[in-house]
Every structure is written in structure tokens, then in C-alpha cells.
C-alpha positions as CSV (number, residue, x, y, z in Angstrom):
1,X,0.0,0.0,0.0
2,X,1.7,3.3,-1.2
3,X,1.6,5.5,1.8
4,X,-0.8,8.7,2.1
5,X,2.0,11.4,2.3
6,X,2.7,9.9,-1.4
7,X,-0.9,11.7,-2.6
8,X,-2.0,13.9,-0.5
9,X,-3.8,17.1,-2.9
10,X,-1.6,19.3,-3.6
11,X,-2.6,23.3,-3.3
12,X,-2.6,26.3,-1.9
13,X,-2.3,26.1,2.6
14,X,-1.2,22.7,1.4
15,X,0.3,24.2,-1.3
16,X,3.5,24.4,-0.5
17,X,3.5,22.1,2.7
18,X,2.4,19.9,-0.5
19,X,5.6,21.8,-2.5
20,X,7.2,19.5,0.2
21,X,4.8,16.2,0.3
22,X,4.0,15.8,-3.3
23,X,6.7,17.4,-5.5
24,X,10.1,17.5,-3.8
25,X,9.5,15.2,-1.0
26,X,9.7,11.1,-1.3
27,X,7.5,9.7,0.8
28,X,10.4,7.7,2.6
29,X,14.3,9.0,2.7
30,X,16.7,7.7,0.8
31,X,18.4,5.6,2.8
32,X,14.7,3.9,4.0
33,X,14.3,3.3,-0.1
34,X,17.5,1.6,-0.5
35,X,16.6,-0.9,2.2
36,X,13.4,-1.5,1.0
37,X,14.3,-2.0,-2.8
38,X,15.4,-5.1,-4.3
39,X,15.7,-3.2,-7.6
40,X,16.1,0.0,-9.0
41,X,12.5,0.0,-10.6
42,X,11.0,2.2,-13.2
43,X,11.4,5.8,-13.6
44,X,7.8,8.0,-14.1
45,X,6.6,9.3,-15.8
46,X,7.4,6.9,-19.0
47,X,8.2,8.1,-22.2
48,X,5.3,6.8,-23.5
49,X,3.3,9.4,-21.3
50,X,4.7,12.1,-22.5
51,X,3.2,13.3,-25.6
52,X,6.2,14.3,-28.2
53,X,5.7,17.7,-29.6
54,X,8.8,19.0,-32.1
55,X,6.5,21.9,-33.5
56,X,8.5,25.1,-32.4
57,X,5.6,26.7,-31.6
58,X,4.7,24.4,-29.0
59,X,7.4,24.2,-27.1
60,X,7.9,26.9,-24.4
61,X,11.4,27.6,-22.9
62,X,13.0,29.9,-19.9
63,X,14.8,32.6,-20.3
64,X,18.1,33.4,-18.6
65,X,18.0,35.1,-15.2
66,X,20.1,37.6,-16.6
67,X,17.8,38.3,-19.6
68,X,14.6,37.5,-17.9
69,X,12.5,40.5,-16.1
70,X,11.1,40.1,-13.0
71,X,7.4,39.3,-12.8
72,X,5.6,40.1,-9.4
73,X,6.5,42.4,-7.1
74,X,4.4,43.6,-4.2
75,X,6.8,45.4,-2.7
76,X,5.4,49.0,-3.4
77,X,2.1,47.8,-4.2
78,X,-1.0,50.0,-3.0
79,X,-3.3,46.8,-2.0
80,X,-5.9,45.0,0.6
81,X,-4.7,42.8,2.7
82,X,-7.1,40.1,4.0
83,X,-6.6,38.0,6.9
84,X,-5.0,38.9,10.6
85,X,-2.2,36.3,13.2
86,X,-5.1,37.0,16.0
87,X,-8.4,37.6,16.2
88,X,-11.7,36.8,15.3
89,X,-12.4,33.5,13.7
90,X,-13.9,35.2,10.7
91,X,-11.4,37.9,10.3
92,X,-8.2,34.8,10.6
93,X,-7.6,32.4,7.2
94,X,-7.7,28.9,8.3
95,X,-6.8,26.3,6.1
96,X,-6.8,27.4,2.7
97,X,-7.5,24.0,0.3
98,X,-8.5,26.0,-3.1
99,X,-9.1,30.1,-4.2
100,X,-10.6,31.4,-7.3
101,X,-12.6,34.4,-8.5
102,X,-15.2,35.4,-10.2
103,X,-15.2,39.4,-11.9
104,X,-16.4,40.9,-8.8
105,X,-15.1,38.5,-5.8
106,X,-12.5,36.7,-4.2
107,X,-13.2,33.3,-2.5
108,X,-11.6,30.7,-1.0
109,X,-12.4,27.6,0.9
110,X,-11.3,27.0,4.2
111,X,-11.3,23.4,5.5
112,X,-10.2,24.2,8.9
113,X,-13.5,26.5,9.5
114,X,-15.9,24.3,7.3
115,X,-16.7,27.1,4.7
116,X,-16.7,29.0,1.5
117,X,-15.5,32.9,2.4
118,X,-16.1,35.6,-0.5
119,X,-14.3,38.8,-0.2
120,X,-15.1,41.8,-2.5
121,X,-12.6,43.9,-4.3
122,X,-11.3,45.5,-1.0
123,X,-10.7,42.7,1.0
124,X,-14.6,43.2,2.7
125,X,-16.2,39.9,4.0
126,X,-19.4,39.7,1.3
127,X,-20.2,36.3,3.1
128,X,-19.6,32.5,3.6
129,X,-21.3,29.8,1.9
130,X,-22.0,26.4,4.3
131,X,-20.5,25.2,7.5
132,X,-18.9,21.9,8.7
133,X,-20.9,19.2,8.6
134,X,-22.0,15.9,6.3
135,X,-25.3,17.2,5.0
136,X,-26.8,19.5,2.0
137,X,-24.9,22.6,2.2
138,X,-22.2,21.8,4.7
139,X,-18.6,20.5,3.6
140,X,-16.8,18.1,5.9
141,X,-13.6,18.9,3.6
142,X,-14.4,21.6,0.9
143,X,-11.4,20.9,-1.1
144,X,-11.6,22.9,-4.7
145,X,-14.1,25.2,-5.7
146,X,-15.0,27.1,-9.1
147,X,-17.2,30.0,-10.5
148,X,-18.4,31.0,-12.9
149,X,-17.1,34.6,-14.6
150,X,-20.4,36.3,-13.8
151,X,-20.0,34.4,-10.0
152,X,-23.5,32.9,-10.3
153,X,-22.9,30.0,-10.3
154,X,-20.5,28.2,-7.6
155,X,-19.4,24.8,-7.3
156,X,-17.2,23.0,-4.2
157,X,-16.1,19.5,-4.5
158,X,-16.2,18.4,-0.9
159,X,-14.1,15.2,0.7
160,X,-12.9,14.5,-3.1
161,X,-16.1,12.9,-4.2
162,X,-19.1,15.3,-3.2
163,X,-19.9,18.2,-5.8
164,X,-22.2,20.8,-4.7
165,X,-23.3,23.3,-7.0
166,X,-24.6,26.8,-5.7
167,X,-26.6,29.5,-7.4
168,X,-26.2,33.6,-6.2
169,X,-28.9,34.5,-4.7
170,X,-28.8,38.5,-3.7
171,X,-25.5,39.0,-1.8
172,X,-25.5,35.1,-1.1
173,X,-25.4,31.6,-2.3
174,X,-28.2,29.0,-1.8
175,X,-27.7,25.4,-2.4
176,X,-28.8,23.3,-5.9
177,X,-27.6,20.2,-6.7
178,X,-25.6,17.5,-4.5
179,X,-23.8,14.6,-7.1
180,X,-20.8,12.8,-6.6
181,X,-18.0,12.3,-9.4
182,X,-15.4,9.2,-9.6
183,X,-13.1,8.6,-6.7
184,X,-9.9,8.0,-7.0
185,X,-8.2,7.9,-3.6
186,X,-8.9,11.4,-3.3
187,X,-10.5,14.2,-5.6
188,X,-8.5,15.9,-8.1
189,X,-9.6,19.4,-9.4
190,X,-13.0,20.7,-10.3
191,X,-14.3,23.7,-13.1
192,X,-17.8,25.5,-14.3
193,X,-18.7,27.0,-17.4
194,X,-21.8,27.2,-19.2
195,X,-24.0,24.9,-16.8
196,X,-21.4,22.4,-16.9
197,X,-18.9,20.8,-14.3
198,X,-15.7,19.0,-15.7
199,X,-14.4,17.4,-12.6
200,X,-10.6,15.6,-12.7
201,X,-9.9,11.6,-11.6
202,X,-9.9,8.1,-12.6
203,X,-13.0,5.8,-12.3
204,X,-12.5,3.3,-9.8
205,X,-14.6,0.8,-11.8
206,X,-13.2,2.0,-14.9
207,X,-16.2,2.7,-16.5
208,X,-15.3,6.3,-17.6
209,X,-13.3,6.7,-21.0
210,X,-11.3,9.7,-19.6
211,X,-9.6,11.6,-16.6
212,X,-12.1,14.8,-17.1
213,X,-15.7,14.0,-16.7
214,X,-18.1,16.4,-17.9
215,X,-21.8,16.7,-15.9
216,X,-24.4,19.1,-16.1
217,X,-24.9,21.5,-13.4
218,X,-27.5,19.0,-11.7
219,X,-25.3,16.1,-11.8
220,X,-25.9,14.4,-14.9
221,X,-23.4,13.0,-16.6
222,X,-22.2,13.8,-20.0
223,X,-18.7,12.5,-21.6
224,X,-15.4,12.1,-20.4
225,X,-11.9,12.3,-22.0
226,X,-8.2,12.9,-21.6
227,X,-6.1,10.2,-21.7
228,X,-5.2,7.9,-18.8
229,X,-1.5,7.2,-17.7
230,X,0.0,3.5,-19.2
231,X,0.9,1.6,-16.8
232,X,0.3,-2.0,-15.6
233,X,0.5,-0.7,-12.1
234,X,-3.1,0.1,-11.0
235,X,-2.5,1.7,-8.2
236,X,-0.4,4.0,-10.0
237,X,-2.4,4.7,-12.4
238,X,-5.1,5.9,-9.8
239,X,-2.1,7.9,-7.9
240,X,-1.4,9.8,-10.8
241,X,-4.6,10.8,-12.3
242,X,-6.1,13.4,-10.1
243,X,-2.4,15.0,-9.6
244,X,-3.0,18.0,-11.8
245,X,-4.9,21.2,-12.8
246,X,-8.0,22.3,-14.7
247,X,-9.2,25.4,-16.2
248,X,-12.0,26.2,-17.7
249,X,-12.2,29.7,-20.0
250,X,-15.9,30.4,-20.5
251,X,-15.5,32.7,-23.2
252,X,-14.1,30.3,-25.6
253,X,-15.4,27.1,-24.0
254,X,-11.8,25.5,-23.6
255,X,-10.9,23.4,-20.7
256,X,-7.0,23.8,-20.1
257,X,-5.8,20.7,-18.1
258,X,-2.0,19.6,-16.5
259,X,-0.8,16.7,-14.9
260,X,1.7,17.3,-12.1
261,X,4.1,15.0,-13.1
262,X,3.6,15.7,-17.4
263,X,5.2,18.9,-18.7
264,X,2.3,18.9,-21.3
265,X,-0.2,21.8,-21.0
266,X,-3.3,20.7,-22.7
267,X,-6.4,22.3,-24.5
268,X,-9.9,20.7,-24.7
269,X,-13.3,21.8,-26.4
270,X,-15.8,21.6,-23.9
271,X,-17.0,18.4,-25.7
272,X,-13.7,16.9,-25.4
273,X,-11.8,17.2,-28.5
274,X,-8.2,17.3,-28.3
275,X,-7.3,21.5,-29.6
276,X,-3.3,21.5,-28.8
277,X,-0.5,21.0,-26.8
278,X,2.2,23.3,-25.2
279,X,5.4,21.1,-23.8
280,X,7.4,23.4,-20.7
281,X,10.6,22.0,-22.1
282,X,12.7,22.9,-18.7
283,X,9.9,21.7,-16.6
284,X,11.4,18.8,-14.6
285,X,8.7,17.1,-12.4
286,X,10.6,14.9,-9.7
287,X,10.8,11.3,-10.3
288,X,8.5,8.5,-9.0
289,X,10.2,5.3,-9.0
290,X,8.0,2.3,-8.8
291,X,9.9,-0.9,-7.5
292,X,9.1,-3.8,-5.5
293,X,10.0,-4.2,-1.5
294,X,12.1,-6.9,-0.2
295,X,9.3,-8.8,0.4
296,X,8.7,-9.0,-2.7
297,X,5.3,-6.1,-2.0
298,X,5.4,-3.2,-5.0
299,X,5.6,0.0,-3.8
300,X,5.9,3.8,-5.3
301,X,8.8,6.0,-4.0
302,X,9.0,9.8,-5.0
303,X,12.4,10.9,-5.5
304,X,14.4,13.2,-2.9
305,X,14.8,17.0,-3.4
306,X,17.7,17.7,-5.8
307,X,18.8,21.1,-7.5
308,X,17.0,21.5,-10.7
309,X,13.6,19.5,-9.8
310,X,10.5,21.4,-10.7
311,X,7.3,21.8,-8.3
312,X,4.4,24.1,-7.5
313,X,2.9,24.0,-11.0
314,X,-0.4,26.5,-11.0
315,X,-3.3,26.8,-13.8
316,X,-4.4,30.5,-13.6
317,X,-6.3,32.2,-15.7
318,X,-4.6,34.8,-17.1
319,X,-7.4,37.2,-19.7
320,X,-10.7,36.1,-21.2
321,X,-8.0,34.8,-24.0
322,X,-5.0,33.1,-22.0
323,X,-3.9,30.8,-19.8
324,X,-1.5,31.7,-16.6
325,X,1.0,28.7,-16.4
326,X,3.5,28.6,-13.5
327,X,6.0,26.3,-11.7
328,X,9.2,26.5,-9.3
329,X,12.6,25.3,-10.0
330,X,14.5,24.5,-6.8
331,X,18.3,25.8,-6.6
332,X,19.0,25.0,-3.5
333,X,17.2,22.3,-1.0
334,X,19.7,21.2,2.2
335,X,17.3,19.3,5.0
336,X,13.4,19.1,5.0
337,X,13.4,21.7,8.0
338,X,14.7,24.3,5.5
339,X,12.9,26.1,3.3
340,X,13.8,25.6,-0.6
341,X,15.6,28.8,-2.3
342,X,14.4,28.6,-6.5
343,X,13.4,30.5,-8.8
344,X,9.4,31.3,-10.1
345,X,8.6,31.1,-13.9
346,X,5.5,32.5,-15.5
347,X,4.1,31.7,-18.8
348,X,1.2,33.0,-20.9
349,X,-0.7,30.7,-23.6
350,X,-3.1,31.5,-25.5
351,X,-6.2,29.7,-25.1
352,X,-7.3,29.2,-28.5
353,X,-3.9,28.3,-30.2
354,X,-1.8,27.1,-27.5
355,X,1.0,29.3,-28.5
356,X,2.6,30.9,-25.6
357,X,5.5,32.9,-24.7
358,X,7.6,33.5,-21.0
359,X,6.7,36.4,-19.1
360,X,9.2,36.7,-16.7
361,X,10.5,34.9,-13.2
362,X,11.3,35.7,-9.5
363,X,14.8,34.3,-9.2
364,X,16.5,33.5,-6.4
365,X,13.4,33.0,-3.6
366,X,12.6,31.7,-0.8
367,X,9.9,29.6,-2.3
368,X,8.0,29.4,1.0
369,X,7.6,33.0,1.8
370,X,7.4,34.7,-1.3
371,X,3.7,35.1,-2.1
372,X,2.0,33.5,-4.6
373,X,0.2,34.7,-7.0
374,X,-3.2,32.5,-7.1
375,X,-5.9,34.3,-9.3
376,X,-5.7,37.4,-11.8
377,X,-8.1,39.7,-14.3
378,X,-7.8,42.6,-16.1
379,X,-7.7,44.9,-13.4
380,X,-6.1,43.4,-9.8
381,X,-3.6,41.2,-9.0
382,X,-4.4,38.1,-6.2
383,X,-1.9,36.3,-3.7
384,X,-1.5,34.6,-1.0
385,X,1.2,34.0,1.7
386,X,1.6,31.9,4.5
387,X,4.5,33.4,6.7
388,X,4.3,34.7,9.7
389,X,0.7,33.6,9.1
390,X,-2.0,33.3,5.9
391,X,-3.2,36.1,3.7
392,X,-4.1,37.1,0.8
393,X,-3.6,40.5,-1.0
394,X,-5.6,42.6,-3.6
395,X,-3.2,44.5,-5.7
396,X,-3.9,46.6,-9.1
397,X,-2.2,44.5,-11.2
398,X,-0.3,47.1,-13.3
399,X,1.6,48.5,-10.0
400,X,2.4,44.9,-9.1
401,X,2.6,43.2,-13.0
402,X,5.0,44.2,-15.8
């Protein structure tokens, strides 16, 4: 049995604890693997999972940190800050599992607290959607969350499994469908458009032709596609599947999706036909080595930390037309009670035609306390930190953006 630390979600208040868990960290040290192996096992992912893409076009690169200009700054930005260290309950962040926005709010979902928070433009509390619990309208682990653009429509996948789809209702949400979408050990990411949610996993039964599965806002279910990693180890195969990103852009009805451990950003019609592929040629996922134990048991080992390893990879929207891609490179990674140094890189790619281009990095970071930037439209820029305790920040994004 491949221990839980090996895929746990990875994102936001996880995020970059789960920088740690899911992307740098193995899920036993390196000495511990070398016992437990009887052989050096296979490398993933395998070439055959890794689409090949030679078209120019298609294939993204980093610039050098001497020719590459620095991409977020907050340092003299004029924003709101949201969240305090003490205080209230509803004035502290909790834990954050997933943020988005919508073209007039901010929200988040907080698993410690049991809720959905939405924050205007300023940082205000608007209100909070649900409260711990099992039953309609409560979460007992709201774990991603999408909107629509014109925020009427909300939907929270809860404990992995559980969708719950909201409707505005004045200044608040009120509760319309409950369906739950294929498990696979634990729920991957979830997007609304057009009164449909595309949800990200693996059928445990198999039944599902796909890794995104498209319902109707009321649960019904529609198609599924993407294509499902090769491998003859099942358990594997269900490991990796949720252990990426989705996007949906309503305004061209493309759903943007990216493995974790694939450097292959991919574009989708909302029906499911394959538009293009970008490749992140310097994105280098860590290893996971599947082997089998002494006793002859299989098992799946993530590689250790080592200089050059990539991690953090984020799905943002970026315009009504683009895609924001991002991902850290570690430099520098000496004990797992130090904090990695790295650099940031950010892409843009057009939603349409899949051509991108670099827009810019934050070299030489400490990638646990610089903030991150989690959401973006025309006008204001969105991060969060965690250090010396979590927030988020409102900035216009042209004081904070190149």
C-alpha cells in the first residue's frame, strides 16, 4: 500500500507544505528506499506518457535570469490585505484548500473552518457559503471550488467525491444540486462553465473513457476524456490521475488541463476534443520510481529534493483569452526543515492556439515565503502567503505586474 503522504492534494495552505509532500519530498528518505528496494525499478513518468511535440511553436522555454525581467512584485504595491495572526475566527484564514474568482469577488475555501469565504474587491467579508458538517450545504472537507465569470454560479467539491453546485442569490449563495463524481483515492480538481462541471480523476470501476468528466450543473453525466496514464501498475495509475490542474475559459469554451508530473499543458473543447498541446521543455517534475520491497510487495517512491527539480505548477487564468502557467525550479534544498531557495517562472498561452511565450521569473526566492500569486483579471492582481501567518492581498495589477 503506497503511503498517504505519497498523494495527498496538492494546493494552496497545502500548497506548499504539498511543495514539500507531493513534488520535492519522497514519501520515505533515501536511505529507507535503498533498504526496501530489491531493484532499482521504473522511472515516471514513462516516455510513452509524455506526448512528443517538435513543432517550435509548441514548445515553451526559460529565459536566462540575466535576460529574464522580474514578474511580481508587491513590494510597493498600493493593496488590501485580507486576513490577521489574531483575532476573530472570521477575520483569521484557516486552512486554505483551493481560491478562485469570479469578476467581482475573491473566495476561497477553508477546510479548517468548514466554509466557503467571499471577499469583495477591497478585502470586505461579502459572506460565507456552508458550515462543517455531512449534510446539503455543509462541507466536511471543501477541497476545490470554481465560478463562474459572472460568480452565479459556484461549485465546491467536498471530501474529493461530493460536488455541490450553488446558485447567487442577492448578496449570497443558496444550495442546488448535490452529485458525486469518480473517486480516485482522493478528488482531483474541479471547473464551471456554461452549466457544466468538468471534474478531474480516474473511475475506480473503470467505466469512464477519460480523466475529465463532464456533468451538467445537476449532476448528470455527460462525456469524459483525456487520456489515462500507461501503466500495468493500478495503483499507480489511480495515484497519478487526479495529480493535476483544470481550467475552464468560458469565453471560448476551452478546458486547459496539466498533470503534475507531465510537462504537457493541454487544451480541450468543452466536448472533449483534443485543440493542442504546449510542452514546458525545462519543466522537470521529480521522479516517481515504482519498485518492488524486499518482500517482494510493490511499492511507489518519490524521488528526494535535488537542485533543478520542478514543483508548484499553478493553472491560472490569465485574460478572457490566456492561460497563466507557473511552476518553481528548486536551486537549493539542504534538510526538510529548511525552506527551498528557486526561482518562479511564469508563462502565458493562449487559449485558442496554444502558442505561448515567458513572461518573466522571481529568481533566487525563498519559495515558502514569497507570495503566490493564485488568481488574476484585467484589473487586480491576487496572492496569498503563509508566513508569519496566511493572507491574501488585492493589488492593481499594473503596480504589481510588468
Amino acid at each position: 500500500m503506497v503511503p498517504m503522504c505519497c498523494y495527498l492534494p496538492k494546493r494552496y495552505s497545502g500548497l506548499y507544505v504539498l511543495f514539500l509532500l507531493m513534488i520535492f519530498l519522497s514519501c520515505s528518505s533515501q536511505k529507507d528506499h535503498d533498504e526496501e528496494q530489491s531493484d532499482s525499478g521504473v522511472l515516471h513518468p514513462t516516455e510513452e506518457n509524455i506526448p512528443v511535440i517538435t513543432d517550435s511553436r509548441f514548445l515553451l522555454h526559460e529565459e536566462k535570469p540575466a535576460e529574464a525581467k522580474p514578474f511580481l512584485d508587491i513590494s510597493g504595491g498600493n493593496g488590501h490585505l485580507i486576513g490577521i495572526m489574531e483575532g476573530p475566527s472570521a477575520e483569521m484564514i484557516g486552512d486554505i484548500a483551493d481560491v478562485t474568482i469570479s469578476k467581482e469577488a475573491l473566495y476561497y475555501a477553508d477546510s479548517e473552518y468548514g466554509e466557503v469565504r467571499i471577499y469583495d474587491q477591497f478585502g470586505s467579508l461579502m459572506s460565507t457559503v456552508g458550515s462543517p458538517g455531512p449534510g446539503p450545504g455543509e462541507f466536511q472537507q471543501p477541497y476545490k471550488l470554481s465560478v463562474t465569470d459572472d460568480g452565479e454560479i459556484l461549485a465546491v467539491l467536498d471530501q474529493g467525491t461530493r460536488v455541490q453546485v450553488f446558485r447567487q442569490q442577492d448578496s449570497t449563495y443558496t444550495l442546488g444540486y448535490t452529485f458525486r463524481v469518480p473517486d480516485s483515492f482522493y478528488g482531483g480538481d474541479i471547473c464551471v462553465m456554461n452549466d457544466h462541471v468538468y471534474t478531474l480523476g480516474l473511475s475506480v470501476s473503470e467505466e469512464l473513457d477519460g480523466i475529465i468528466h463532464k456533468y451538467t450543473i445537476s449532476g448528470e453525466y455527460v462525456t469524459s476524456f483525456g487520456a489515462i496514464y500507461k501503466t500495468s501498475f493500478e495503483l499507480l495509475r489511480r495515484m497519478l490521475a487526479p495529480e493535476g490542474s483544470l481550467g475552464c475559459n468560458e469565453k471560448h469554451s476551452v478546458v486547459g488541463h496539466v498533470n503534475d508530473n507531465i510537462p504537457v499543458l493541454t487544451g480541450y473543447t468543452d466536448t472533449g476534443s483534443l485543440m493542442w498541446q504546449v510542452k514546458f521543455a525545462d519543466l522537470n517534475p521529480a521522479k516517481i520510481e515504482e519498485g518492488v520491497t524486499s518482500e517482494g510487495a510493490p511499492s511507489v517512491t518519490r524521488r528526494e529534493p535535488k537542485k533543478g527539480d520542478s514543483g508548484g505548477i499553478l493553472l491560472l487564468s490569465n485574460t478572457e483569452d490566456s492561460f497563466l502557467f507557473t511552476y518553481d525550479t528548486i536551486f537549493d534544498f539542504d534538510s526538510l526543515t529548511e525552506a527551498p531557495s528557486g526561482t518562479r517562472h511564469y508563462f502565458n498561452v493562449d487559449v485558442q492556439t496554444g502558442q505561448g511565450s515567458y513572461l518573466g521569473q522571481n529568481a533566487d526566492i525563498d519559495l515558502y515565503e514569497y507570495p503566490i500569486l493564485v488568481a488574476l483579471d484585467a484589473e487586480r492582481a491576487y496572492t496569498m502567503a503563509f508566513n508569519p501567518f496566511p493572507q491574501f492581498g488585492i493589488y492593481p495589477r499594473k503596480e504589481v505586474l510588468p
